[in-house]
N, CA, C and O of each residue as an XYZ file, in Angstrom:
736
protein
N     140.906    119.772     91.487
C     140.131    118.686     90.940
C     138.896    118.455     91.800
O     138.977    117.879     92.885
N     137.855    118.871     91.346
C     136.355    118.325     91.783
C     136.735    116.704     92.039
O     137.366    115.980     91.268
N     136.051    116.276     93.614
C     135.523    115.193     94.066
C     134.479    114.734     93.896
O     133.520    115.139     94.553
N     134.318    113.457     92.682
C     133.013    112.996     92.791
C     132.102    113.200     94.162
O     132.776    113.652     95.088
N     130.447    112.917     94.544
C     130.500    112.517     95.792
C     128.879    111.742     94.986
O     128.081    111.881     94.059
N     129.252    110.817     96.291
C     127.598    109.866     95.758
C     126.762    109.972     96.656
O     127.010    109.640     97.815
N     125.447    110.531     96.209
C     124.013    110.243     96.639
C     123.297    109.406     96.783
O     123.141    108.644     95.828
N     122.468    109.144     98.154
C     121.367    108.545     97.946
C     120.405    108.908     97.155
O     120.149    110.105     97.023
N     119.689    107.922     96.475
C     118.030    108.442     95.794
C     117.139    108.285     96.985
O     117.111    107.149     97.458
N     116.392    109.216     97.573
C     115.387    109.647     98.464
C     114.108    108.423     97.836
O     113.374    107.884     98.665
N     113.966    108.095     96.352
C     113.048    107.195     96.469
C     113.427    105.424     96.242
O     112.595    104.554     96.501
N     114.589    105.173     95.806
C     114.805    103.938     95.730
C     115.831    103.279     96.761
O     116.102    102.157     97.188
N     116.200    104.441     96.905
C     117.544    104.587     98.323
C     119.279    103.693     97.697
O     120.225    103.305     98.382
N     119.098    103.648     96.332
C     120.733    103.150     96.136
C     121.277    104.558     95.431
O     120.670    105.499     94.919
N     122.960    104.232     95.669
C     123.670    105.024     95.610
C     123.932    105.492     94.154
O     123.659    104.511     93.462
N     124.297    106.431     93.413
C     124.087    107.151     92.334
C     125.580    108.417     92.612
O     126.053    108.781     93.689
N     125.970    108.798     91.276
C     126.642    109.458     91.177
C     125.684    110.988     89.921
O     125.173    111.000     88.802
N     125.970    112.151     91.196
C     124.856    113.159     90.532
C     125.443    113.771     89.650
O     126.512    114.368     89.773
N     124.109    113.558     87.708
C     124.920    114.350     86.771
C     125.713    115.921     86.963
O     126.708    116.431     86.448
N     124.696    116.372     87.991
C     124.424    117.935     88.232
C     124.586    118.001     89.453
O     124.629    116.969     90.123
N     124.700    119.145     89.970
C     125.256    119.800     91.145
C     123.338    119.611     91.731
O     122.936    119.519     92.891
N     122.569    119.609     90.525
C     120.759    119.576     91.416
C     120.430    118.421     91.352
O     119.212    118.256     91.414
N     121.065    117.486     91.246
C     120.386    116.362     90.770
C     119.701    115.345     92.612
O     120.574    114.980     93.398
N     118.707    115.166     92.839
C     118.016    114.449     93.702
C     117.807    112.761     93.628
O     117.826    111.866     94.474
N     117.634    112.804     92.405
C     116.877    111.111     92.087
C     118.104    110.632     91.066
O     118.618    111.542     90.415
N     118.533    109.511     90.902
C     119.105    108.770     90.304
C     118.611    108.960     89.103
O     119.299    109.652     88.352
N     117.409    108.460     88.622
C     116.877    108.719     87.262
C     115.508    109.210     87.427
O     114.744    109.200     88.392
N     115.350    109.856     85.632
C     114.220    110.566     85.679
C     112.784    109.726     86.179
O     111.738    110.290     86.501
N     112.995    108.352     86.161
C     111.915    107.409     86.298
C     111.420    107.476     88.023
O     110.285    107.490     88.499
N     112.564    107.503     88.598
C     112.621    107.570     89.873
C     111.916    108.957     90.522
O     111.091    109.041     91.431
N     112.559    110.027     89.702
C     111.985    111.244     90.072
C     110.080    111.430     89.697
O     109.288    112.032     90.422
N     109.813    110.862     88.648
C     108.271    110.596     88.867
C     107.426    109.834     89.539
O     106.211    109.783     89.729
N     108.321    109.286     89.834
C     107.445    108.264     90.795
C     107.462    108.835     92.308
O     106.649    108.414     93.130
N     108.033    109.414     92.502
C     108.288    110.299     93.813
C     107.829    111.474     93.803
O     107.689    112.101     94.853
N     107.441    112.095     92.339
C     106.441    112.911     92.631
C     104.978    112.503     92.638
O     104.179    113.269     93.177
N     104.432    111.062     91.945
C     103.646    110.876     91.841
C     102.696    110.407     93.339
O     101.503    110.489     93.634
N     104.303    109.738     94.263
C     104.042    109.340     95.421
C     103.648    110.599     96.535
O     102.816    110.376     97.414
N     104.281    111.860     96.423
C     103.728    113.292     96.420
C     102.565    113.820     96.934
O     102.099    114.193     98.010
N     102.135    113.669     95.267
C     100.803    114.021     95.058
C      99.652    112.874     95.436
O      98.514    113.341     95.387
N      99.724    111.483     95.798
C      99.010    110.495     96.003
C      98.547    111.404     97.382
O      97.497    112.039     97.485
N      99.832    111.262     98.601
C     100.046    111.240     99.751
C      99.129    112.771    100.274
O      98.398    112.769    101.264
N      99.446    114.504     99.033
C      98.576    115.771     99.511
C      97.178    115.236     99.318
O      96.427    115.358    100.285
N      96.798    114.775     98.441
C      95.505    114.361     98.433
C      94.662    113.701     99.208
O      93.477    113.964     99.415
N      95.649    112.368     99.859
C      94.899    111.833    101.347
C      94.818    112.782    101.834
O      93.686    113.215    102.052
N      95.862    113.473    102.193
C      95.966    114.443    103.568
C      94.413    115.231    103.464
O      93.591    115.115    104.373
N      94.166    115.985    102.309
C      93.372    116.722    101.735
C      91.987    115.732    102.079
O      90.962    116.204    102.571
N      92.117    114.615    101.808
C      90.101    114.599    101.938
C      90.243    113.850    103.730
O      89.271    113.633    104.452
N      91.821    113.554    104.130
C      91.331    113.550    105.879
C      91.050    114.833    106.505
O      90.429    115.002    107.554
N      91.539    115.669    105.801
C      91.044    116.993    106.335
C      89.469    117.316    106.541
O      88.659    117.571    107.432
N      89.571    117.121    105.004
C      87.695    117.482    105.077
C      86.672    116.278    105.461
O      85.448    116.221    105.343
N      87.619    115.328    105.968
C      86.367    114.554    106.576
C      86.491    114.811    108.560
O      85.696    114.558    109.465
N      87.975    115.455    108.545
C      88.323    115.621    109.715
C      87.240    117.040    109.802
O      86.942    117.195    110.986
N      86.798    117.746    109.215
C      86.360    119.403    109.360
C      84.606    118.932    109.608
O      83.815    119.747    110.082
N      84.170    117.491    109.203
C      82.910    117.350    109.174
C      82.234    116.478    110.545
O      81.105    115.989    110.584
N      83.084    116.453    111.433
C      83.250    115.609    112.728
C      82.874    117.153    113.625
O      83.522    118.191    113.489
N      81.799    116.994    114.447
C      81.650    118.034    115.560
C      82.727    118.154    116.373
O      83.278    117.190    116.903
N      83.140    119.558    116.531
C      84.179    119.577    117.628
C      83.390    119.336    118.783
O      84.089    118.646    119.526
N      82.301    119.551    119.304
C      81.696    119.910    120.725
C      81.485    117.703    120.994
O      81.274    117.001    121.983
N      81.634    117.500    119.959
C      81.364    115.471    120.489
C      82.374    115.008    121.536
O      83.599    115.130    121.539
N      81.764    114.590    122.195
C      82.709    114.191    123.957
C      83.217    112.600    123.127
O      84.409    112.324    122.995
N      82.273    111.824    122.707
C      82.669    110.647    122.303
C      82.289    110.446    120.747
O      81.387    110.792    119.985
N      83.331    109.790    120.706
C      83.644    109.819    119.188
C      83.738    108.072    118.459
O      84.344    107.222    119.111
N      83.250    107.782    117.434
C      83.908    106.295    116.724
C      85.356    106.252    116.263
O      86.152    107.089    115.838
N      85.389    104.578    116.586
C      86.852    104.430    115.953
C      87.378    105.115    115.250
O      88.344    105.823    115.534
N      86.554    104.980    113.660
C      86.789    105.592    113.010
C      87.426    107.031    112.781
O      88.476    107.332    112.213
N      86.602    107.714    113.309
C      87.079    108.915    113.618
C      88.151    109.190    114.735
O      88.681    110.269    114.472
N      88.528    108.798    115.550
C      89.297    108.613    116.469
C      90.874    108.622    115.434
O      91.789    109.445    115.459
N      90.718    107.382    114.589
C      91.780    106.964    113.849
C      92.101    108.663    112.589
O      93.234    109.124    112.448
N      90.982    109.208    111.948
C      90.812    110.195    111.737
C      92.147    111.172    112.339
O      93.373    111.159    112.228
N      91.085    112.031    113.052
C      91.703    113.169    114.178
C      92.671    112.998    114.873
O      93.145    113.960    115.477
N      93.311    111.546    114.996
C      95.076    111.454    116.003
C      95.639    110.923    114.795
O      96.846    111.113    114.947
N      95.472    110.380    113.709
C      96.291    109.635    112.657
C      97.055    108.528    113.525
O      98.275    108.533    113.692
N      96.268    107.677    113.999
C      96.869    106.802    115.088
C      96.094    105.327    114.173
O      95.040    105.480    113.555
N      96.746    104.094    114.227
C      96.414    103.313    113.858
C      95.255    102.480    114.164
O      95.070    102.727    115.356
N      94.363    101.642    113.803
C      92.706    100.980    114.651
C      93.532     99.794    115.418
O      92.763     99.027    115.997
N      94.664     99.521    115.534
C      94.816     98.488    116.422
C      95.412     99.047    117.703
O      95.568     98.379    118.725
N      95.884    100.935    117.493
C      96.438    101.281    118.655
C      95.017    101.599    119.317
O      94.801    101.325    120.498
N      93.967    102.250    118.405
C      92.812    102.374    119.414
C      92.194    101.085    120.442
O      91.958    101.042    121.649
N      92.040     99.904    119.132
C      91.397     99.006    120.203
C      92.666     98.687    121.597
O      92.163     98.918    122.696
N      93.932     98.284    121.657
C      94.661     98.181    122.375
C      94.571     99.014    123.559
O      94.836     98.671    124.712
N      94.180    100.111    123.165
C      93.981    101.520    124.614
C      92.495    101.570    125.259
O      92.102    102.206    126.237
N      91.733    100.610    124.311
C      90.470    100.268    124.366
C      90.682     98.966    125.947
O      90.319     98.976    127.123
N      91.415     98.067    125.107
C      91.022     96.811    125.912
C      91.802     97.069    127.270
O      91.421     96.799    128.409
N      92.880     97.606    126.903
C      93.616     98.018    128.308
C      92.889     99.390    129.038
O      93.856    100.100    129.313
N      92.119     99.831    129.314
C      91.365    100.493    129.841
C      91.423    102.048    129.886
O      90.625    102.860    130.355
N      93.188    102.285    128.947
C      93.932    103.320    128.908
C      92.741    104.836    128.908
O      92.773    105.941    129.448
N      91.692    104.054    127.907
C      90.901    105.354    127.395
C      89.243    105.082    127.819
O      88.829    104.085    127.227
N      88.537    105.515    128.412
C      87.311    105.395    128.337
C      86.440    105.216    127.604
O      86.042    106.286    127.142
N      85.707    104.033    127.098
C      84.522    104.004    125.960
C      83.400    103.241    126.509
O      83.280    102.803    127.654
N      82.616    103.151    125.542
C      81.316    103.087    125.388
C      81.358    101.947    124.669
O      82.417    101.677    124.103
N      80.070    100.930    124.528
C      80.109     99.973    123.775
C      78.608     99.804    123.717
O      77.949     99.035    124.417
N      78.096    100.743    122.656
C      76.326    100.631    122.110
C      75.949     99.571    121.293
O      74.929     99.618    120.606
N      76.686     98.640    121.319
C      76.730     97.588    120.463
C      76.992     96.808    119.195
O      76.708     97.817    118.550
N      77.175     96.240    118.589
C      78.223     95.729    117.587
C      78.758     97.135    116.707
O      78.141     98.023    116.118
N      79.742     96.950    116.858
C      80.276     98.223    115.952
C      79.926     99.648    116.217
O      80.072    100.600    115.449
N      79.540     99.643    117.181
C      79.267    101.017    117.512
C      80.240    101.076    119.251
O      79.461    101.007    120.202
N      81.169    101.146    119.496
C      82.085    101.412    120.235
C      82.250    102.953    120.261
O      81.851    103.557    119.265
N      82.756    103.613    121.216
C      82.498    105.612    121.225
C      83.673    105.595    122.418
O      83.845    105.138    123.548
N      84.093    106.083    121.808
C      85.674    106.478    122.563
C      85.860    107.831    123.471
O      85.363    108.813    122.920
N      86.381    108.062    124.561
C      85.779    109.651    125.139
C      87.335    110.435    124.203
O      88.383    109.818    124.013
N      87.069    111.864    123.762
C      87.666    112.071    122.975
C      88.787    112.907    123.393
O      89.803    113.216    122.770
N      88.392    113.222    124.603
C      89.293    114.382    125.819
C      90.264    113.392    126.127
O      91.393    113.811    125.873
N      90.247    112.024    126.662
C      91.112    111.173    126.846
C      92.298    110.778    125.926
O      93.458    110.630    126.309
N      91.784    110.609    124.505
C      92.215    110.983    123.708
C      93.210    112.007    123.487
O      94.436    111.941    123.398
N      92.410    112.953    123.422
C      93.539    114.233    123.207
C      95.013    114.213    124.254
O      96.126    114.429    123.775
N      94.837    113.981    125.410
C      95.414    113.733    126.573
C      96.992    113.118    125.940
O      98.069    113.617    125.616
N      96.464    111.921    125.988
C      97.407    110.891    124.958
C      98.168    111.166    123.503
O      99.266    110.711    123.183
N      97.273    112.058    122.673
C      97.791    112.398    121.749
C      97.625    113.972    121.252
O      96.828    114.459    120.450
N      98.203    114.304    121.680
C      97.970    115.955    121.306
C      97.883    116.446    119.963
O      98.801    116.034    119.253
N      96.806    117.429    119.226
C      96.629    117.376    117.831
C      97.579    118.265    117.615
O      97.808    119.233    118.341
N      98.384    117.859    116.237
C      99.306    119.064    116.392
C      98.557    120.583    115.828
O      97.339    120.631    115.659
N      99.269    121.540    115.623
C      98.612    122.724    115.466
C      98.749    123.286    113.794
O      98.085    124.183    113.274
N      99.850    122.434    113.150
C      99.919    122.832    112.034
C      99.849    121.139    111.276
O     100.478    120.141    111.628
N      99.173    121.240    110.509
C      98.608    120.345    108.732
C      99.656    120.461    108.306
O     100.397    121.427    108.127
N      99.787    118.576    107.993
C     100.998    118.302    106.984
C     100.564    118.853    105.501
O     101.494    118.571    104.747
N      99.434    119.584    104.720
C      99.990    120.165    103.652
C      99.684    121.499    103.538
O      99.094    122.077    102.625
N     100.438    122.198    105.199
C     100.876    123.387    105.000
C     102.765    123.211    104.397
O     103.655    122.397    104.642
N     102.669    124.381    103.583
C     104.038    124.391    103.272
C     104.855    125.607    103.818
O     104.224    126.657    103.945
N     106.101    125.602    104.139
C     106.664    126.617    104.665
C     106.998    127.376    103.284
O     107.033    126.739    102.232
N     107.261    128.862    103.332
C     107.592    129.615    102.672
C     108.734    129.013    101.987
O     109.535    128.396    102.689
N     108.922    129.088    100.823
C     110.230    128.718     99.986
C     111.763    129.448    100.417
O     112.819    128.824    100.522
N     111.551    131.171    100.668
C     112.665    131.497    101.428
C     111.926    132.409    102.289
O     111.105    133.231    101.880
N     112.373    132.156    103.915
C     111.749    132.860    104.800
C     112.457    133.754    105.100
O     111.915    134.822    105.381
N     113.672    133.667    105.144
C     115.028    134.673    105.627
C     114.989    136.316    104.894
O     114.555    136.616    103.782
N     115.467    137.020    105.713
C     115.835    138.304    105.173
C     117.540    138.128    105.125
O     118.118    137.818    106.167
N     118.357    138.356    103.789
C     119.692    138.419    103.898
C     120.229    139.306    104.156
O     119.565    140.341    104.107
N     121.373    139.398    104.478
C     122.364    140.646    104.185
C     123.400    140.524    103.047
O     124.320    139.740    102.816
N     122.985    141.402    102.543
C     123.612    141.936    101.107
C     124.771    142.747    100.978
O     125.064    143.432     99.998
N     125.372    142.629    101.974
C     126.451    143.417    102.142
C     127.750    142.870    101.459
O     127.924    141.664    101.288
N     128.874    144.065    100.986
C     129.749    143.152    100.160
C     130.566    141.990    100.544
O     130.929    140.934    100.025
N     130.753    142.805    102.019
C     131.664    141.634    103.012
C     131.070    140.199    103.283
O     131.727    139.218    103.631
N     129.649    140.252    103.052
C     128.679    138.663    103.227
C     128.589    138.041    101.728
O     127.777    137.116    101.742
N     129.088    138.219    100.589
C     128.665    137.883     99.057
C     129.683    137.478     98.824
O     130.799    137.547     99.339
N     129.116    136.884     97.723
C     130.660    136.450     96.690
C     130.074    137.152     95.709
O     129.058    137.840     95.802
N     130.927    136.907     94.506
C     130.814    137.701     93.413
C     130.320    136.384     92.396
O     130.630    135.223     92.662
N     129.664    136.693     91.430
C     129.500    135.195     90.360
C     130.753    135.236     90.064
O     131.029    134.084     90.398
N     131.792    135.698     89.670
C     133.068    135.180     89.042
C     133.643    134.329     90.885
O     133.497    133.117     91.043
N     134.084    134.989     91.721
C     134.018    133.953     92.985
C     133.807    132.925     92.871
O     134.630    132.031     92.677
N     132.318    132.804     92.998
C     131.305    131.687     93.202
C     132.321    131.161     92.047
O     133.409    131.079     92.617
N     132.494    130.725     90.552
C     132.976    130.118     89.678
C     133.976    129.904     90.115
O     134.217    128.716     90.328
N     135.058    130.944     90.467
C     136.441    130.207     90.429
C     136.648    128.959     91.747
O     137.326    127.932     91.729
N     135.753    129.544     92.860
C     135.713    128.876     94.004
C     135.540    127.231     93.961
O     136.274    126.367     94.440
N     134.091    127.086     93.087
C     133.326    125.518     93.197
C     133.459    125.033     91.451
O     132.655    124.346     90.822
N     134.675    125.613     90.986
C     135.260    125.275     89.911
C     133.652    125.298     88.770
O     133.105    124.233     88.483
N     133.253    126.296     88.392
C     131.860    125.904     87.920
C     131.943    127.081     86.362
O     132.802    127.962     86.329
N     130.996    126.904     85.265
C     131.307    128.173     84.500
C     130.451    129.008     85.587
O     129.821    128.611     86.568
N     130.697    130.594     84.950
C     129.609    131.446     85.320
C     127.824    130.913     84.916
O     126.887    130.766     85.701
N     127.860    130.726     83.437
C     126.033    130.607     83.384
C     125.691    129.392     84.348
O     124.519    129.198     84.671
N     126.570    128.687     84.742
C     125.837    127.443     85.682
C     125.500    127.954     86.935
O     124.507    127.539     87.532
N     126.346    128.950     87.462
C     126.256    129.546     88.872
C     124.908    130.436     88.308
O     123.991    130.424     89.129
N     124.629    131.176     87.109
C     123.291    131.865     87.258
C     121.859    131.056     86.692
O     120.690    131.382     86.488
N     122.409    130.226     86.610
C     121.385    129.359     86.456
C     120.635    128.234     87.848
O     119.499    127.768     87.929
N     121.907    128.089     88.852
C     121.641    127.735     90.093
C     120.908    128.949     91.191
O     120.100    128.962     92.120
N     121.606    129.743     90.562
C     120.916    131.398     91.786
C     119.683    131.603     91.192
O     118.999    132.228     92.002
N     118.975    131.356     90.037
C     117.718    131.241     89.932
C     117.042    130.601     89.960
O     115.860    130.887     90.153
N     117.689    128.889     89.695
C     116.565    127.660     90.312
C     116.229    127.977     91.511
O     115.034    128.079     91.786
N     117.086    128.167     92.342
C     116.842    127.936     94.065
C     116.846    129.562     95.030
O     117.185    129.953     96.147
N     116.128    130.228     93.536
C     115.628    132.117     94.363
C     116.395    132.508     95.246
O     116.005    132.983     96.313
N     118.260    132.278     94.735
C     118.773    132.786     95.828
C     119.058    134.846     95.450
O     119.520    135.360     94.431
N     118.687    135.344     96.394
C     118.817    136.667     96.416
C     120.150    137.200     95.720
O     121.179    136.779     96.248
N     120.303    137.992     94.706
C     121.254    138.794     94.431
C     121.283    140.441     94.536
O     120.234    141.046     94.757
N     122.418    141.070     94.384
C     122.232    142.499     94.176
C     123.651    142.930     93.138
O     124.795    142.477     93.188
N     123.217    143.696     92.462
C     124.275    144.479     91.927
C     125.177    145.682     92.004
O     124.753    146.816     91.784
N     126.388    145.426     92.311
C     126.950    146.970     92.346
C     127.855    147.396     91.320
O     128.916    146.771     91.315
N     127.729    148.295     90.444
C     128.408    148.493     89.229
C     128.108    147.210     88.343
O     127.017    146.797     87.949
N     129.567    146.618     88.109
C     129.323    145.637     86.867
C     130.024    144.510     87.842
O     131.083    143.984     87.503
N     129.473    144.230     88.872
C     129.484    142.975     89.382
C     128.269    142.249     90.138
O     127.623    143.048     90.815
N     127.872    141.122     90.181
C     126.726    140.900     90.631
C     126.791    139.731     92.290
O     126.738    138.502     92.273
N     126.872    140.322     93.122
C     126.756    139.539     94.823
C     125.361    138.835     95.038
O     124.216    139.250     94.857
N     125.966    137.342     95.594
C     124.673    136.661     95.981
C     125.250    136.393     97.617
O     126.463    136.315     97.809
N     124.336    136.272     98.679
C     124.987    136.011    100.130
C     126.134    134.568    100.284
O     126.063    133.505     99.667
N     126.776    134.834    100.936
C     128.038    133.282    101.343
C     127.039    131.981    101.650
O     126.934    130.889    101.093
N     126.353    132.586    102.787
C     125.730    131.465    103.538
C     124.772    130.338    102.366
O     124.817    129.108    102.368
N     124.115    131.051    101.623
C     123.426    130.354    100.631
C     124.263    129.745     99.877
O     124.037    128.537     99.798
N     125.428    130.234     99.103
C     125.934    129.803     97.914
C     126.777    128.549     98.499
O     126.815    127.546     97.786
N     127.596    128.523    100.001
C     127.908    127.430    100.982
C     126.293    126.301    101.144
O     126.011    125.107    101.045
N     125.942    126.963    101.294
C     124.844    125.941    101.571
C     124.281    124.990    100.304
O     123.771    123.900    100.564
N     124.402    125.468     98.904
C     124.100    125.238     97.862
C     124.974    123.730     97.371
O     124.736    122.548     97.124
N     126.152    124.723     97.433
C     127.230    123.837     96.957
C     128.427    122.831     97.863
O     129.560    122.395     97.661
N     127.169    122.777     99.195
C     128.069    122.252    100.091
C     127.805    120.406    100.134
O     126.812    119.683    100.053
N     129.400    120.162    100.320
C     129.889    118.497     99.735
C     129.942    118.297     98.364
O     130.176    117.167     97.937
N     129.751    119.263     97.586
C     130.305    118.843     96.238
C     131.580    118.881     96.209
O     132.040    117.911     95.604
N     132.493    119.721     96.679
C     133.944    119.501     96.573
C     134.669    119.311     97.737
O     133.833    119.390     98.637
N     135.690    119.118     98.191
C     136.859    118.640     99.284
C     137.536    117.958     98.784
O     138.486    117.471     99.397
């Protein structure tokens, strides 16, 4: 007997019981809005970039503004490192404050990779060997599932298969990883 198990929704955060072995969001309403929240969020990223790419690297001192820019640090942590002497600036007069930017860096190190780089979907090389696979009939009898649901999961989520004769092997580690906490 399959064990229910209940999920959080990643965007509303109450508990839900999943129709599907893929299911993420409680409801479909939920799931758009979390993609919509998504796509809001690549798009900042996207024009801080290109306003981050239009800032001289060779500038020793830099504005708030930009400061807040290039560390993604908040304007009240700048002025705070400001008034406490943490960071060296300049003060050319109203609103024109210039922050030294090496000091900066010091304090906050830029990281080296952009939040809308994405990692490869599967980076791994498997082993396909028979002793590492299950078989789709396996996989079924195992996580109590039909067969077309198990090939319909090994192709949502590009998990690698191979065939030998008239049986078809996908790796353990994935198909565990897939279907892991749906049953106990």
């Amino acid at each position: 007997m399959i064990k229910r198990v209940k999920r959080e929704c990643p965007h509303c955060s109450e508990l839900f019981t999943p129709k599907t072995v893929t299911s993420v969001y409680c409801t479909e309403q939920c799931s758009k809005r979390a993609y919509q929240k998504r796509k809001t969020e690549e798009k900042k990223e996207l024009r801080r970039q290109s306003l981050i790419a239009k800032i001289p690297a060779d500038k020793t001192f830099i504005t708030v503004p930009e400061a807040i820019l290039i560390f993604d640090i908040a304007k009240t942590t700048v002025y705070r490192l400001i008034k406490n002497k943490s960071v060296p600036s300049v003060n050319e007069g109203s609103r024109l404050i210039r922050v030294d930017r090496q000091a900066l860096e010091k304090l906050f190190p830029l990281s080296t990779k952009s939040k809308t780089e994405r990692i490869d979907a599967n980076p791994f090389v498997y082993d396909l060997a028979k002793e590492n696979c299950y078989t789709i009939g396996e996989i079924a009898q195992k996580f109590q599932l039909h067969d077309t649901s198990v090939y319909k999961h090994i192709r949502k989520y590009s998990i690698p298969t191979r065939q030998i004769g008239n049986y078809v092997y996908a790796p353990k580690s994935e198909i565990d990883k897939l279907y892991n906490g749906i049953i106990n």
